[in-house]
Structure formats: C-alpha cells, structure tokens
C-alpha positions as CSV (number, residue, x, y, z in Angstrom):
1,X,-23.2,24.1,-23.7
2,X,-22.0,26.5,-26.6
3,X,-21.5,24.7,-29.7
4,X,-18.4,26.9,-29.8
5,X,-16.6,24.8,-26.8
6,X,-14.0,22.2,-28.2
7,X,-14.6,18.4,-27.7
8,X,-11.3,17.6,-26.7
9,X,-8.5,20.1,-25.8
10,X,-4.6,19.4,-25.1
11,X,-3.6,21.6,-21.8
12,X,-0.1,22.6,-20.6
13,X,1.8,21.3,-18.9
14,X,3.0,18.2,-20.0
15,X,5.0,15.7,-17.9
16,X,7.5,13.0,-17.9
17,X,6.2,9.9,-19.0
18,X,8.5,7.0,-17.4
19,X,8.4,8.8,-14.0
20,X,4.5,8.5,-14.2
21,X,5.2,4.4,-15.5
22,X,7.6,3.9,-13.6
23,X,6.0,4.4,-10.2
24,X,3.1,2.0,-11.0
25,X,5.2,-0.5,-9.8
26,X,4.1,0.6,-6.2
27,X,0.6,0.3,-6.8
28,X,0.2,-2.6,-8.9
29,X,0.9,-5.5,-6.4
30,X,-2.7,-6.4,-5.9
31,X,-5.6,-6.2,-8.7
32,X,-7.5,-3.4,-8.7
33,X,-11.3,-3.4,-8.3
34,X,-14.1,-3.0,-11.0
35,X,-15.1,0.7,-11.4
36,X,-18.4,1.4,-9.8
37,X,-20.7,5.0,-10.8
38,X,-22.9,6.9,-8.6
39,X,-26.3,6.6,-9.3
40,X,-29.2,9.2,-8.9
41,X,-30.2,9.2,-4.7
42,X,-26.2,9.2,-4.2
43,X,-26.0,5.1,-4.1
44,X,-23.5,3.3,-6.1
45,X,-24.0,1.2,-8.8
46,X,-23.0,-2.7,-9.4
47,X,-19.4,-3.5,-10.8
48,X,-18.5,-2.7,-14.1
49,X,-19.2,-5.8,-16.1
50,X,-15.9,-5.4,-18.6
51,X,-12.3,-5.3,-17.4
52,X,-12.2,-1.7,-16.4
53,X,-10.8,-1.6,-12.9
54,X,-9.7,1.5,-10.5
55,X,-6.7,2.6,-8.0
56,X,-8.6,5.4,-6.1
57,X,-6.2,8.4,-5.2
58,X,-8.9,11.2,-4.0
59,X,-12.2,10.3,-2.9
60,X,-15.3,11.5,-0.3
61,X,-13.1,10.7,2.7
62,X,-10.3,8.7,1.3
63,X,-11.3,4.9,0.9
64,X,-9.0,3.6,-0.7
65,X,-11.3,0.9,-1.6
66,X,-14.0,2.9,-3.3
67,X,-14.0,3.6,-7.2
68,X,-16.8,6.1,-7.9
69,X,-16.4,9.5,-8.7
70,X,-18.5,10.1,-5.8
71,X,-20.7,13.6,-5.0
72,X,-22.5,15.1,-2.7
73,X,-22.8,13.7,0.7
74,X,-21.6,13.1,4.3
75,X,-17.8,13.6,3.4
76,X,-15.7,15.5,1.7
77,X,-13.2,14.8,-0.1
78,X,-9.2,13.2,0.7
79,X,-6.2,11.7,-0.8
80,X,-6.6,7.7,-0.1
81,X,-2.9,6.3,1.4
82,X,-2.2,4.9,-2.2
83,X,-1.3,8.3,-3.4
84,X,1.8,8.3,-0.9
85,X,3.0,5.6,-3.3
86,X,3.0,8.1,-6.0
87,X,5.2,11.0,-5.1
88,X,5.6,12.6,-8.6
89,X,1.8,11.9,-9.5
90,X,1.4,14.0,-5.8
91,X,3.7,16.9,-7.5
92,X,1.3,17.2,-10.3
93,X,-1.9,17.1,-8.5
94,X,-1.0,19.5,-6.0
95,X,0.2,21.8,-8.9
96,X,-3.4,21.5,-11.0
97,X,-5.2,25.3,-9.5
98,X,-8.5,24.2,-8.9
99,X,-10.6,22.3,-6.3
100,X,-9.9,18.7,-6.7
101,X,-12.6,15.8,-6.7
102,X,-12.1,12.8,-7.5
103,X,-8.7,11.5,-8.7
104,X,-8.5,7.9,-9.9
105,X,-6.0,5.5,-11.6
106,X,-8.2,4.0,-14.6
107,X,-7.3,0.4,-16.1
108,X,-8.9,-0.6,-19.4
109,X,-7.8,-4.4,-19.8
110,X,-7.0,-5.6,-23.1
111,X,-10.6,-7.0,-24.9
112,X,-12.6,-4.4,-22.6
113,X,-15.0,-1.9,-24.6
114,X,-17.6,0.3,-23.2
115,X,-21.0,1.1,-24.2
116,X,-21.5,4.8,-25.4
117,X,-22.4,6.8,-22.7
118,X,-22.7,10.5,-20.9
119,X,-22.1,11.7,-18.0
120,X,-24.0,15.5,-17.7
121,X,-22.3,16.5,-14.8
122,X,-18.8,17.0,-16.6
123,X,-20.5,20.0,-18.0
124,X,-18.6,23.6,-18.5
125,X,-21.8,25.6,-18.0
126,X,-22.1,23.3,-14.4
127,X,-18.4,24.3,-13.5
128,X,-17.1,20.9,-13.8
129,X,-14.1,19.6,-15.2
130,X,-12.7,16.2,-16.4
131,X,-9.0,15.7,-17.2
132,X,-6.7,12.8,-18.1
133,X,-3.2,12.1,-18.1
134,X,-2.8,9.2,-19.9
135,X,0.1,6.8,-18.1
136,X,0.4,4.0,-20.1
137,X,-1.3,3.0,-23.4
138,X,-0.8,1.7,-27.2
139,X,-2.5,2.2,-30.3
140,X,-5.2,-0.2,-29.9
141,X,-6.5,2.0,-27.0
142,X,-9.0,4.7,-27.9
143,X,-11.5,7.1,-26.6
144,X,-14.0,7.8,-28.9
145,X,-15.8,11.2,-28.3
146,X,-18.5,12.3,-30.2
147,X,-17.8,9.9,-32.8
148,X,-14.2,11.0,-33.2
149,X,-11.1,8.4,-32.1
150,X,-8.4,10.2,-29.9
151,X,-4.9,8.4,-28.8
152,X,-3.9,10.6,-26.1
153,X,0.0,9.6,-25.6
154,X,1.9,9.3,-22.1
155,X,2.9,12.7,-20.2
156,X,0.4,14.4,-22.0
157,X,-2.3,16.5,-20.1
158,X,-6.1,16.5,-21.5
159,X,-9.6,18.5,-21.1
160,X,-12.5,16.1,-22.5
161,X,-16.2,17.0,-22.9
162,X,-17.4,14.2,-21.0
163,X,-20.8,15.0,-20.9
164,X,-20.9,13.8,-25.0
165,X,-21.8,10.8,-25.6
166,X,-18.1,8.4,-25.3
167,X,-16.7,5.2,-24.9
168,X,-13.7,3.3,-24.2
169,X,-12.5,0.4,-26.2
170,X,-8.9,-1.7,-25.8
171,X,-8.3,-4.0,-29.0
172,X,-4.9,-4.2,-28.1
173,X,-2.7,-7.0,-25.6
174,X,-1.9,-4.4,-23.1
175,X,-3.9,-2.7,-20.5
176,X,-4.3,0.9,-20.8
177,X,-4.3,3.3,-17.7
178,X,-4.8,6.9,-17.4
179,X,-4.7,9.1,-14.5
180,X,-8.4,10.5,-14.5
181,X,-9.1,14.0,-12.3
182,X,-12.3,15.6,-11.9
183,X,-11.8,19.5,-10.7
184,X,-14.2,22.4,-10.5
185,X,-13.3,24.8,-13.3
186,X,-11.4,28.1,-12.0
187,X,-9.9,31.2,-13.7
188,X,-6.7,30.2,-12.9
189,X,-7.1,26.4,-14.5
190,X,-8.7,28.3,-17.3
191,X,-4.8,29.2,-18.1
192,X,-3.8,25.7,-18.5
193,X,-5.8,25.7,-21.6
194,X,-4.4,27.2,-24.9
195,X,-4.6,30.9,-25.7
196,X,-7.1,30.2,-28.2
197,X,-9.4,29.2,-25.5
198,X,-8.9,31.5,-22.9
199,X,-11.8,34.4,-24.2
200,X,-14.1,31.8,-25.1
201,X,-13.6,30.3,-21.5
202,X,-13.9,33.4,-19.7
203,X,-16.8,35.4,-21.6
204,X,-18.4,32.2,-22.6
205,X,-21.5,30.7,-20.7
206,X,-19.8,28.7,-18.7
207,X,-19.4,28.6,-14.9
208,X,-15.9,29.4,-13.1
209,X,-15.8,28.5,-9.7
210,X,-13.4,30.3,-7.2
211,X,-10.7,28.4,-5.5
212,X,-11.2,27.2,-1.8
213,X,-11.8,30.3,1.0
214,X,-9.6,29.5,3.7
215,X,-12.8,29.7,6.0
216,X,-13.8,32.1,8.6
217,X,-11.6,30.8,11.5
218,X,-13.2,32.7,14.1
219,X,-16.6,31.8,13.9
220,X,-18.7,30.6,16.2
221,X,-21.1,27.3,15.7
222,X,-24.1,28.1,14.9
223,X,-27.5,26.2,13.7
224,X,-30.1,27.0,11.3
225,X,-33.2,25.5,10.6
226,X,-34.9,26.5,7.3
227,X,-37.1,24.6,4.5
228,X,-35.3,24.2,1.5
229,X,-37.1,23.5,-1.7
230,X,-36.6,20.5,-3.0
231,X,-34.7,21.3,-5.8
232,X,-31.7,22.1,-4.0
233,X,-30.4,18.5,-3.2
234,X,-31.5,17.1,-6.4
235,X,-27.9,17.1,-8.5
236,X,-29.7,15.5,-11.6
237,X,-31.3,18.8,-12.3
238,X,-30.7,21.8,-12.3
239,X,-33.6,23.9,-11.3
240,X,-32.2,24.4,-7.9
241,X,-34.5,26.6,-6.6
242,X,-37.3,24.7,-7.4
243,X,-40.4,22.5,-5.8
244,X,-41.8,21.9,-2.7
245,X,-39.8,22.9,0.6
246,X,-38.5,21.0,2.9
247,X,-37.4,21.2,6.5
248,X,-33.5,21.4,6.5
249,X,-30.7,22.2,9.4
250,X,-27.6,24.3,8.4
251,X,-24.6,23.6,11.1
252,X,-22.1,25.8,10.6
253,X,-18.6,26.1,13.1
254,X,-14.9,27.3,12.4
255,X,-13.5,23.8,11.1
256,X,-16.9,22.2,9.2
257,X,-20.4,22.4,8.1
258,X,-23.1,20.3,7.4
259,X,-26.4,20.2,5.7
260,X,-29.2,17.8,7.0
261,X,-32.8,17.0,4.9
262,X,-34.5,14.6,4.0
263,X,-32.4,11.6,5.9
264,X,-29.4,12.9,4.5
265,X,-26.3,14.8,5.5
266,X,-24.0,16.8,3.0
267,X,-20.8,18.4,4.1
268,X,-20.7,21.6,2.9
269,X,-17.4,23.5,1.9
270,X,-17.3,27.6,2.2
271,X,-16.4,29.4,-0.9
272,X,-16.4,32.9,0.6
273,X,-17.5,34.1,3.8
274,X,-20.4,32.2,5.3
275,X,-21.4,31.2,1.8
276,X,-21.0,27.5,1.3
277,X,-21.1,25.2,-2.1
278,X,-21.9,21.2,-1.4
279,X,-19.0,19.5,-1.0
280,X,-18.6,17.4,-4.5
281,X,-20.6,19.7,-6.8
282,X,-19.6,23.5,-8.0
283,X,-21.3,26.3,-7.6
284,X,-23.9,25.5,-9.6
285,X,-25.7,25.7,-6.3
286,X,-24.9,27.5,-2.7
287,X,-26.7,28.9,0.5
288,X,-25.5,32.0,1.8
289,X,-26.0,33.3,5.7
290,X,-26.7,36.8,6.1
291,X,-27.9,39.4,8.2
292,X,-31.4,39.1,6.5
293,X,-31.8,35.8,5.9
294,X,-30.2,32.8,4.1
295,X,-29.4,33.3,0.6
296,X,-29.8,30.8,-2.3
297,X,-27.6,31.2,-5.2
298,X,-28.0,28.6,-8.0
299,X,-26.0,29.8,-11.1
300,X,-26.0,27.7,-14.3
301,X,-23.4,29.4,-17.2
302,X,-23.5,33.0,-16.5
303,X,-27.2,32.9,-15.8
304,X,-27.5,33.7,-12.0
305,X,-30.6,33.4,-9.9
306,X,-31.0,34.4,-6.1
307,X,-33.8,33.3,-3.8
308,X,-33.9,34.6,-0.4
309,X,-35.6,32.4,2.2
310,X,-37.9,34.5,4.5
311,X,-38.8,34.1,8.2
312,X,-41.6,31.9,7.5
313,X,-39.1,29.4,5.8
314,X,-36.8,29.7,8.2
315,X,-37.4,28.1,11.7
C-alpha cells in the first residue's frame, strides 16, 4: 500500500455516546466468549488466551455464538438475533454505504494485552476495510498502531490500517469495548472520510468495490463445470490466477450461487450481472459468465488482470 495512505483516520459521522452505552445493558447479561481468528484453509483458531471476549452482530450466517471475522465459505453473511437488542447500533450500521462483513462487539478486560500482530487482509489495495466505534473505554485503553498510541473516545467513528503491525493493551480497571466492522471499501464510504482523503482514495492504488447488485431476478439455474486454477480459492495470496487447475462447479439461480472445488463450497454474491465476487472477500477476485466463456477478473489496487477460461477448461 502507498506510503501516502494515513495509519489511522477519524470519519464522519459521529454518534451519541450514552445511547451506544446505554443499550449494552441488553447484551451484557451473560459473558461473552473468547475471540477466535480464521486461520489459513478457512478453520478457526483456539480461544484467545487474554481476556478479549466477543458479542457477534454480523457473521457468515448469523451465529450468534461465533466470534471470527469469518471469510470465504459456505454462507454468507447475517445479522445474529443480538443485534435486535441494539436498535440504535442497527440505525448506524444500516447507515454505513458499503457491503458489510463482519460486525462484532469487542471486550478488552482490564490486565489484557495483545501481542503485536497483522492482519493483511484489512488492506486498501485488497478493498477491505476495518472500522471502530469505540463504546466504552478510559485512558488506560490503547491501540497502538505502527508504534503510535491512539485513545479513540466514545461516539467517535474510525478507519485503522489494520494490516500494520498492532496491538491492544488495557492497564486500566475497566473493560474496554468497541464496536468493530469490517466492510468492502466503496466510492460512496470513501465520503465518510475527510476531504483531504477523498483524491488520494479515489486515484490512489487502491481497490473500490461497488455496492451490492440487486441480482438478475429472472434468471434461470444454471451449472457450470470448469477447472479453476488453484490460485483462485487461495485468500492468503494474491496471485489469483495462478497454479495448477482444478475441477470446479459454478451453480448459479435467481436467489443464490455457489462455488464448489476442492471439498469446499463458497457462496458467491453477484456484483453486476452474472459476475460474482466470493462472498466474504472483495473484488480482489471474481468469475464472470459470458457468452464466450467464463471470465476471471482478479484486480489488486488499480492493477487489473483478466483470464478467460477456454473450452478445454471448461467441462
């Protein structure tokens, strides 16, 4: 990523801070369990080992049990039932103009530090985003960034570079909790940002995704078999038109599609007609149906590459 894209960046709006604390109380009957991360393959990782517990609010499917950020695979994603708790949290979400991921309550308990750590996908030149709206904290709560301490106060709305190296740490006697939301980055979120930011965003080498096409309602199922190369399910890099093929089945209808290979499934979600991005990653990667064939696009910044699969790939 340009060295020219800010660590941290304060966005607009900014809400009402005792409405967001006060509605806690609805959610906070029951302790919360340990953050878990996705791991390469699409498994999940063992419990966070400090006090760092979640309230999921959006997640593959809605489970309002599990706490990763979760990705590509079988199900797209919901709102769990625990956001019904949280009607002015609901406002603000539904307000945000992108395509929303993941959207989690995070708890840092008092004593709890993290050890410094990335996470590449949160990456503007991949088209993702991470935000925070921090809900309840106190001084001895910080996120460190890049080496630099920020105090992000309650109402306020926040863009971090993620994919720096970060960590949390609590020192105080109060948990901290921020509203955490991971979106695909859009022109129209790009406004949320300040003015400053707005040419460097939208000349810049970063990847703007468009929002979500409302589907072509009146087409039939289809199925297509094809060999994929391998590169093209692997989200941990991003040469996505890369290594050896494999055989793959597109199944496309009016209300959902789906990609099988390898043993695995990934919904898919259509970004314009018959073009389709995995559902929980951008457009860093999509497969296009045409008339002469099926299309991959993998983009990475501006940089776009095509490669169109021909009759011997597809089956």
């Amino acid at each position: 990523m340009a060295a020219s894209h800010p660590t941290t960046v304060q966005l607009t709006p900014s809400y009402l801070a005792d409405r967001l604390a006060g509605e806690l109380a609805e959610v906070t009957g029951h302790r919360w369990h340990h953050q878990r991360t996705r791991l390469a393959g699409g498994g999940l990782s063992s419990a966070s080992l400090i006090d760092w517990r979640v309230l999921p609010l959006r997640n593959p499917g809605g489970d309002p049990d599990r706490t990763d950020p979760g990705g590509p695979g079988p199900a797209d994603f919901a709102f769990t039932p625990w956001l019904e708790h949280l009607p002015y949290l609901r406002g603000i979400l539904g307000a945000i103009p992108a395509p929303l991921h993941a959207v989690r309550l995070m708890a840092l308990g008092p004593g709890a530090v993290s050890a410094p750590h990335r996470d590449p996908k949160y990456a503007l030149n991949r088209g993702f985003v991470r935000l925070h709206i921090p809900i309840t904290t106190q001084p001895g709560a910080v996120l460190v960034i890049d080496g630099e301490d920020h105090r992000w106060q309650p109402g306020e709305l926040w863009y971090g570079d993620f994919s720096r190296e970060h960590l949390v740490r609590n020192t105080g006697d109060t948990t901290r909790i921020h509203a955490v939301i991971d979106a695909l980055l859009t022109r129209e979120l790009v406004t949320l940002f300040p003015a400053r930011c707005h040419v460097m965003l939208l000349a810049d080498d970063v990847l703007l995704n468009r929002r979500t096409f409302s589907g072509s309602i009146h087409r039939q199922t289809s199925s297509t078999q094809l060999d994929l190369p391998s590169g093209f399910t692997d989200f941990d890099h991003d040469d996505a038109l890369g290594g050896p093929v494999q055989p793959a089945q597109l199944d496309a209808g009016p209300e959902r599609a789906t990609l099988a290979v390898a043993g695995r499934r990934f919904a898919l979600v259509e970004v314009a007609a018959q073009e389709y991005r995995f559902a929980g990653w951008s457009e860093q990667r999509t497969i296009q149906l045409t008339v002469a064939g099926p299309l991959l696009h993998s983009r990475l910044g501006r940089d776009h590459q095509q490669r169109r699969l021909t009759a011997a790939d597809c089956r």
